[in-house]
C-alpha positions in Angstrom: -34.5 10.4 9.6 -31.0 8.6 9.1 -28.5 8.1 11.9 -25.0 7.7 12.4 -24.2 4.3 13.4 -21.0 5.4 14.8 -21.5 8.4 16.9 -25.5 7.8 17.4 -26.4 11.6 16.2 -29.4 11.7 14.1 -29.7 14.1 10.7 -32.5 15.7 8.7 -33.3 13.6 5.4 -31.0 14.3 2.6 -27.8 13.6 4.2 -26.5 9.8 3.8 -22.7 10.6 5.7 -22.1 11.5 9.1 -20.0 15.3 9.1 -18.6 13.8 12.5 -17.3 10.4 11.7 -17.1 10.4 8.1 -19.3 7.0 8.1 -22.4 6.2 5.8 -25.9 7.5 7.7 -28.5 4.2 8.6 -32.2 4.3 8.9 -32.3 3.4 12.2 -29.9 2.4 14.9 -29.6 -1.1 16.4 -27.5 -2.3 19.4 -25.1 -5.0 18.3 -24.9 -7.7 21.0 -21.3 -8.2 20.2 -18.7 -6.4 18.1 -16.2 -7.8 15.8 -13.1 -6.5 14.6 -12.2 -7.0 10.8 -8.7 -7.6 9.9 -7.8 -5.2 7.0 -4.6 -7.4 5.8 -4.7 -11.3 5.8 -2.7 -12.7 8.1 -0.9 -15.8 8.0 -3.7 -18.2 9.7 -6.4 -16.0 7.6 -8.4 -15.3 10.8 -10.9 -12.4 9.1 -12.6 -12.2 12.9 -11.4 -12.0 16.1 -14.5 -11.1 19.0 -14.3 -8.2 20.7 -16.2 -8.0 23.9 -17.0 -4.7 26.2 -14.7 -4.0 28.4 -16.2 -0.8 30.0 -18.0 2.5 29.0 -16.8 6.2 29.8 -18.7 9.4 29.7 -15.5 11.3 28.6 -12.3 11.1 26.5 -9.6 11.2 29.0 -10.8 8.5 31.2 -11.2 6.2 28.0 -7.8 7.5 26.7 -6.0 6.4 30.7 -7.7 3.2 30.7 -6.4 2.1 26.8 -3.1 3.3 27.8 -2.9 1.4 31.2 -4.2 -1.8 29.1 -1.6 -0.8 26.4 1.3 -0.9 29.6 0.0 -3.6 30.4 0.2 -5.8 26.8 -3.3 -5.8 26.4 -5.2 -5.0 22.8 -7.8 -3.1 22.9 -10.3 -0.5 20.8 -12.1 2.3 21.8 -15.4 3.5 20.0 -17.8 6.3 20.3 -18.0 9.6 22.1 -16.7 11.8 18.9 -17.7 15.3 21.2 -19.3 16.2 24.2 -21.1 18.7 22.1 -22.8 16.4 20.0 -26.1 15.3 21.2 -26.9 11.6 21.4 -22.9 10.8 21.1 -22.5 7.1 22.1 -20.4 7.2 25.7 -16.7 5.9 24.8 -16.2 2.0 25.0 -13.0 0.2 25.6 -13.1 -3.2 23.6 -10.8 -5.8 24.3 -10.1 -9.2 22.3 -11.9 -12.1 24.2 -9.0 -13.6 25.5 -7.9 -10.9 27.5 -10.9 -9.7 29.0 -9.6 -11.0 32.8 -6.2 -9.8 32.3 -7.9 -6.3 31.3 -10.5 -6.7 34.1 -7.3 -6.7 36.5 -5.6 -4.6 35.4 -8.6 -1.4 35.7 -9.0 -3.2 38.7 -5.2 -3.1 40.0 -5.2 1.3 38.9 -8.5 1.6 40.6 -7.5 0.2 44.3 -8.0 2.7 47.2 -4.9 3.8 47.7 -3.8 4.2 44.6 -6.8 6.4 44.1 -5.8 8.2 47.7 -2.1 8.9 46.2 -4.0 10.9 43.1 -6.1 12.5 45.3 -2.6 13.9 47.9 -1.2 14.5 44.4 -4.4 16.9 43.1 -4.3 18.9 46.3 -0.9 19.1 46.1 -1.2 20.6 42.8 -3.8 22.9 44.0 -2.2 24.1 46.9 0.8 25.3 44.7 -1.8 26.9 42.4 -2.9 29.1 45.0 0.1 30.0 46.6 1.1 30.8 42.6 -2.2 33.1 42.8 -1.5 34.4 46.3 1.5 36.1 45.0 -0.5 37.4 41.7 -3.3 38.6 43.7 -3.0 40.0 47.3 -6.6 41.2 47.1 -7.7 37.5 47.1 -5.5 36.4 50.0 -8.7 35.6 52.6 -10.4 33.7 50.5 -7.0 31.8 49.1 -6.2 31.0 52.5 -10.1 29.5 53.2 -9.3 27.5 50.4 -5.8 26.0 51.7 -8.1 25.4 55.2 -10.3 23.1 53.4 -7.3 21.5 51.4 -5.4 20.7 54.4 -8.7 19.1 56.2 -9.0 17.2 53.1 -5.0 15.9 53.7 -5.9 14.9 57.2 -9.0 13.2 56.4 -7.2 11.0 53.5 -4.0 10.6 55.6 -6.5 9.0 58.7 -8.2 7.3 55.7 -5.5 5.5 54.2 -4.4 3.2 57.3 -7.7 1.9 57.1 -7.7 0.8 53.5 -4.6 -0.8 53.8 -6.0 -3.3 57.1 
């Protein structure tokens, strides 16, 4: 049975390209232990390789997409393989490579995005969004007022609980 080397999904015999990818089917799949990035025009100092080491892996799309554009912010090259569909059975989680020589500056700058409070900010700024959601619906739907207003309960537990939660982070 050939595989795709890309995406990982396997086919019946008889195919040789991946309908996903658009890459040539293999035999069998192996891991690399390190991947390498071609150049497709020679530059000046006819470097044909430059190392590419794993930076992190991501079961979805937009969470490989945010960190490539916070290392993009940040000046940071990087590649992202894998994870064509959701749909697609054995689909390779996405990976975010970066060139060897920024791997700590990339490290620290997921790292820097991912600090508590940061994360408690998106978390006020979700229920936020939800809360105007449901006031939205509130107006739409009178019949569902009760079980609206249950649902703005929780949110504003949730408020009080990250507002007594981020004082301690920042000690």
């Amino acid at each position: 049975m050939p595989f795709c080397p890309s995406c990982g999904a396997e086919f019946r015999a008889g195919f040789s390209v991946c309908n996903t990818c658009g890459v040539d089917l293999v035999s069998s799949l192996e891991k690399p232990k390190e991947v390498t990035r071609t150049s497709q025009v020679e530059s000046d100092d006819n470097h044909g390789e430059e190392p590419l080491r794993l930076l992190g892996t991501f079961a979805d799309e937009t969470t490989a997409t945010l960190v490539r554009r916070l290392l993009d912010d940040a000046g940071i090259p990087s590649v992202s393989l894998g994870g064509h569909a959701p749909q697609i059975g054995n689909c390779m989680p996405w990976q975010v490579l970066v060139d060897e020589d920024y791997v700590d500056a990339a490290k620290e700058t997921v790292a820097s995005y991912q600090s508590p409070t940061l994360i408690t900010g998106q978390i006020e700024g979700e229920l936020q969004r939800l809360s105007t959601d449901l006031t939205r619906l509130t107006r739409q739907r009178r019949d569902l007022s009760p079980a609206i207003q249950s649902l703005q309960q929780t949110i504003d537990k949730l408020r009080e609980q990250l507002a007594e939660l981020n004082p301690e982070i920042e000690e």
